[in-house]
C-alpha positions in Angstrom: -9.2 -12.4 -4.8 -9.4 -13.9 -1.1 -10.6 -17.2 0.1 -10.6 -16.2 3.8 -13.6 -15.0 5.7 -14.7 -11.2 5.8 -13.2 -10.6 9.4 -9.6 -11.3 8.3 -9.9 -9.0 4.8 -11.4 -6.3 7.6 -7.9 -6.8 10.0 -5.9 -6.8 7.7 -7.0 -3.6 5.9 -7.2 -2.1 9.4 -3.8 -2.8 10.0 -2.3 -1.6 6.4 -4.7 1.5 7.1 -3.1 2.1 10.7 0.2 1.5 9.3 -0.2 3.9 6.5 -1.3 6.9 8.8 1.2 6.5 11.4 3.9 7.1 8.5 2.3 9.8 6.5 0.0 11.8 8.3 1.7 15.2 8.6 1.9 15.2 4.7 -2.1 15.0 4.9 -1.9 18.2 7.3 0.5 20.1 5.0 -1.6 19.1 1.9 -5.0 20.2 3.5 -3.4 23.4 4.4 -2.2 23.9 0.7 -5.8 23.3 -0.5 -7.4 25.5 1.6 -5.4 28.7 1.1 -7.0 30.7 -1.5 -4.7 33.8 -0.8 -2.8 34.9 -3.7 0.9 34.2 -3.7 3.4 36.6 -1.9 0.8 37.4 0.3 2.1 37.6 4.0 2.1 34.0 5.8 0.7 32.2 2.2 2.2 29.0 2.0 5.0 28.8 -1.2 5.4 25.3 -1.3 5.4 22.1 0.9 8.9 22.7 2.3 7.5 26.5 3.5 4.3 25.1 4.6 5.8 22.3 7.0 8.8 24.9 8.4 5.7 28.1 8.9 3.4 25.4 10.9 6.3 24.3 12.9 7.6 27.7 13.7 4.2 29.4 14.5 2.8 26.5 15.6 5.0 23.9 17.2 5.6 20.4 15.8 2.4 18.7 17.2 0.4 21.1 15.0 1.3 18.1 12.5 -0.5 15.8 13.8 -3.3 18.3 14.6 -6.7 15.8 14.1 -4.7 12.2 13.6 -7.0 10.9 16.2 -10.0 11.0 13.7 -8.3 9.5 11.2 -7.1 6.7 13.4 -10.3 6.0 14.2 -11.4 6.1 10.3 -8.4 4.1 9.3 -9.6 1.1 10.7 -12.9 0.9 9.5 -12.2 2.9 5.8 -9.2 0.7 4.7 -11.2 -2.3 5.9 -13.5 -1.5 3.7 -11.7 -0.6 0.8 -9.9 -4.1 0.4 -12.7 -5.9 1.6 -15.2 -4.3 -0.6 -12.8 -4.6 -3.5 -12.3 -7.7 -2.9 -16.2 -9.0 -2.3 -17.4 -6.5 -5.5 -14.8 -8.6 -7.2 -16.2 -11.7 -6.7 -19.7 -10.0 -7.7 -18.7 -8.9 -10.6 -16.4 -11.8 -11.8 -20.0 -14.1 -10.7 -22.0 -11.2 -12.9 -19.7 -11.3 -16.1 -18.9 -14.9 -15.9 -14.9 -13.9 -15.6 -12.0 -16.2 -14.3 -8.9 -14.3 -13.1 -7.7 -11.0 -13.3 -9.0 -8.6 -15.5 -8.1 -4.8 -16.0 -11.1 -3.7 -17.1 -13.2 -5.6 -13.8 -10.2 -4.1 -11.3 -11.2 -0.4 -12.3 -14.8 -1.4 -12.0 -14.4 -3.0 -8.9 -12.0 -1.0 -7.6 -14.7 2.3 -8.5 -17.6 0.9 -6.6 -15.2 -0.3 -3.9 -15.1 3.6 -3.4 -18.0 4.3 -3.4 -18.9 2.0 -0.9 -15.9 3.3 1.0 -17.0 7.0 1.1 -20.3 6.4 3.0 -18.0 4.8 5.7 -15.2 7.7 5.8 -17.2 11.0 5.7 -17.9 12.1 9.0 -14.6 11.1 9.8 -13.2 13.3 6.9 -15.0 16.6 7.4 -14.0 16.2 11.4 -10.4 15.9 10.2 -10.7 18.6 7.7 -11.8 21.0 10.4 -9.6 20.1 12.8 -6.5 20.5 10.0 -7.7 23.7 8.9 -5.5 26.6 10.2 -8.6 29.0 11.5 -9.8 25.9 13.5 -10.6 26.8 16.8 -11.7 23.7 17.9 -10.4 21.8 20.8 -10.8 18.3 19.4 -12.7 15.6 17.2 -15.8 15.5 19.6 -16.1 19.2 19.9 -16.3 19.8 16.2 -18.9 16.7 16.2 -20.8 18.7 19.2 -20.8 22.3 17.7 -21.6 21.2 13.7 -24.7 19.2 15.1 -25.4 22.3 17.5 -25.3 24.9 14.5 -25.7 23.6 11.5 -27.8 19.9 12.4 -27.1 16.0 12.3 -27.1 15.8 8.9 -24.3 18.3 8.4 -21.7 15.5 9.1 -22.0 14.3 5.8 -21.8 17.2 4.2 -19.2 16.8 0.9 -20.7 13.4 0.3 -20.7 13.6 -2.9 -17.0 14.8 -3.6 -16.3 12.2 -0.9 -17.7 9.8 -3.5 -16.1 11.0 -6.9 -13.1 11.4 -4.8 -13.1 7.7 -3.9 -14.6 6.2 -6.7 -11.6 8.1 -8.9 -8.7 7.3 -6.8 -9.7 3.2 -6.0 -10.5 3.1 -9.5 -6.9 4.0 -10.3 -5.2 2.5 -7.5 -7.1 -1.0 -7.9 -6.9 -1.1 -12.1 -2.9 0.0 -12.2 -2.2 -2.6 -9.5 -3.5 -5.4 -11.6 -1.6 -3.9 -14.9 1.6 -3.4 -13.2 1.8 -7.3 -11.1 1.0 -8.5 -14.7 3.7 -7.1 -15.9 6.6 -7.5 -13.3 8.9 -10.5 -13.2 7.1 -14.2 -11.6 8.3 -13.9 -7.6 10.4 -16.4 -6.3 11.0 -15.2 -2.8 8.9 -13.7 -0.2 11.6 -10.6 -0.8 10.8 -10.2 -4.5 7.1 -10.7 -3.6 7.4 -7.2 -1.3 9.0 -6.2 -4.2 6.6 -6.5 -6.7 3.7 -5.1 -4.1 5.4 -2.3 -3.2 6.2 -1.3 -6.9 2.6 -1.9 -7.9 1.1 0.0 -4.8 3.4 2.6 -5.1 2.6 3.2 -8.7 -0.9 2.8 -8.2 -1.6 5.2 -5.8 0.4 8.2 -7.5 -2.1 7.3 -10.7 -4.7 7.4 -8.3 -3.5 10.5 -6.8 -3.0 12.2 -10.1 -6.8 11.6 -11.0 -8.8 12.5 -8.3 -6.5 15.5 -6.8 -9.0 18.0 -7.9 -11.9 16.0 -6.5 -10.1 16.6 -3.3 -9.1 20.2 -3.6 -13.0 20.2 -4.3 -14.0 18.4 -1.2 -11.3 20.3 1.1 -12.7 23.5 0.5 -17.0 22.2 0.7 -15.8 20.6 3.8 -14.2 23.4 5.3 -17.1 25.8 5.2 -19.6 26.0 8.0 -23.5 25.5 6.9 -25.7 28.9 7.7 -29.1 28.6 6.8 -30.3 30.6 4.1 -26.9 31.2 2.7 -25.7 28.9 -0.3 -22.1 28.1 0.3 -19.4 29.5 -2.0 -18.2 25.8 -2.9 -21.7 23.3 -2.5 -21.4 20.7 -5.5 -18.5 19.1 -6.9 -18.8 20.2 -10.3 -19.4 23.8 -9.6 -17.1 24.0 -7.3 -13.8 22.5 -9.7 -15.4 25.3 -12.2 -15.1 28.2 -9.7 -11.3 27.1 -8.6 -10.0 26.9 -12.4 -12.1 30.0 -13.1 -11.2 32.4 -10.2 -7.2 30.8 -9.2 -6.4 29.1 -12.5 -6.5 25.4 -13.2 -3.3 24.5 -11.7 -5.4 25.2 -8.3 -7.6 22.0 -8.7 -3.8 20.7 -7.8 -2.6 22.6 -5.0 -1.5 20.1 -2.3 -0.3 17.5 -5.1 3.1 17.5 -4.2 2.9 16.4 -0.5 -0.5 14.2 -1.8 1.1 12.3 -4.0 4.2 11.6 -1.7 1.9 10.3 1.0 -0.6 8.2 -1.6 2.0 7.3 -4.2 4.3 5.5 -1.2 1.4 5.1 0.9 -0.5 3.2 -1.5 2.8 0.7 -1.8 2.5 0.4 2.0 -1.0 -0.3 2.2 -0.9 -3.5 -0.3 2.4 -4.8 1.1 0.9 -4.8 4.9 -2.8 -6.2 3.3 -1.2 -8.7 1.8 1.6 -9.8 4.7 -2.0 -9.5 6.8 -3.8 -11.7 4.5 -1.0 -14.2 4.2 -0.7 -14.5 8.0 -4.0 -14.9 8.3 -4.4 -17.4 5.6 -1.6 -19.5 7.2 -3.6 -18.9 10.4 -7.2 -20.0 9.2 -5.8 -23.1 7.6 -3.3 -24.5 9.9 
């Protein structure tokens, strides 16, 4: 809940956002990679695990092949974990308003946290298929604007939101997770008395959030890697097109465990991540509070 103005819930989610990539974005390149493959294993250059992923793409392709498309997630960053809190936080309110609810509330943080995603994904899709592209080890592209340039060129405007709606189950899933285990777990820890314990608890609740989200919407992702990936050509009906479908034909032609390749470096990124995105928010929100009132 915040009692500061929209502008400050938008900085500081910008800054936990910012924060959060800086620290864990070659894990997101490794785990795109992973999801994309769909060569069976022991086939020459396939990916074996996380480890063998991050030591082929620096051998073969130098260590900056890591940080291959950061600059449209940067650019996302801002504006999608802005978003996320402050949408969380103003669908809170809505719903609290709505249900006539005082205080926290499991059941109204996985609510809010599930439309907080939703509202999140119309913000971060462009910005997610330009960064999937870019990741994706056929690219050929030589940067965010030239993948903007050529997708509107060959397969129209509207293409840039193509995976919409896995964007959305992927969001609604994950913030629905992420927001409802964060207001279980600070129920649960021990009362802070210091601004130390208080990181503490944060970072404890984040992190644990965010591997539940992680855990949850992984196959939505898988999903929305692979609809994301594929170039539109008219007449032709993409291999992967629809979220449902699509999580069907993975488990049916490379076995369920495939709606979770890319887990292990996704849920090392989200699970801590997720522990650094609510400390920083809440240092933000704190600083800002402080600010706004003094």
């Amino acid at each position: 809940m915040s009692d500061l103005p929209f502008i400050y819930q938008f900085l500081s989610g910008a800054v936990a956002g910012i924060s959060e990539i800086l620290c864990m974005y070659p894990l997101d390149v490794v785990k795109t990679r992973i999801q994309l493959q769909t060569a069976a294993p022991g086939t020459p250059g396939a990916y074996t695990s996380m480890l063998d992923a991050f030591r082929k793409i620096i051998k073969t392709e130098g260590v900056g092949r890591l940080y291959r498309g950061i600059s449209a997630p940067i650019l996302m960053e801002a504006p999608k974990r802005a978003v996320k809190f402050s949408a969380n936080d103003s669908w809170g309110k809505f719903y609290r308003n709505l249900f006539d609810v005082q205080g926290p509330n499991q059941s109204l943080a996985v609510l809010t946290g599930a439309t907080a995603g939703a509202t999140e994904s119309f913000v971060v899709v462009p910005f997610e298929l330009v960064k999937i592209r870019l990741q994706d080890k056929k690219s050929t592209y030589t940067g965010p604007l030239d993948v903007v340039k050529k997708m509107v060129a060959n397969e129209g405007l509207f293409s840039l939101y193509n995976g919409l709606e896995a964007t959305l189950w992927r969001h609604i899933v994950w913030n629905a997770g992420y927001f409802g285990v964060i207001s279980k777990v600070r129920s649960m820890l021990p009362a802070t008395k210091s601004e130390g314990e208080k990181i503490r608890n944060d970072l404890i609740a984040g992190t644990i959030g965010g591997t539940t989200g992680t855990i949850l919407n992984t196959p939505f992702d898988v999903v929305k890697s692979r609809i994301q990936s594929t170039a539109r050509v008219p007449g032709v009906v993409p291999k992967y097109n629809w979220t449902f479908p699509a999580l069907s034909t993975v488990a049916r032609e490379e076995g369920f465990a495939a709606l979770y390749k890319g887990f292990l470096p996704k849920v090392l990124r989200l699970g801590p991540g997720g522990g650094i995105l609510l400390v920083v928010y809440t240092k933000c929100m704190d600083f800002f509070r402080e600010y706004h009132l003094s």
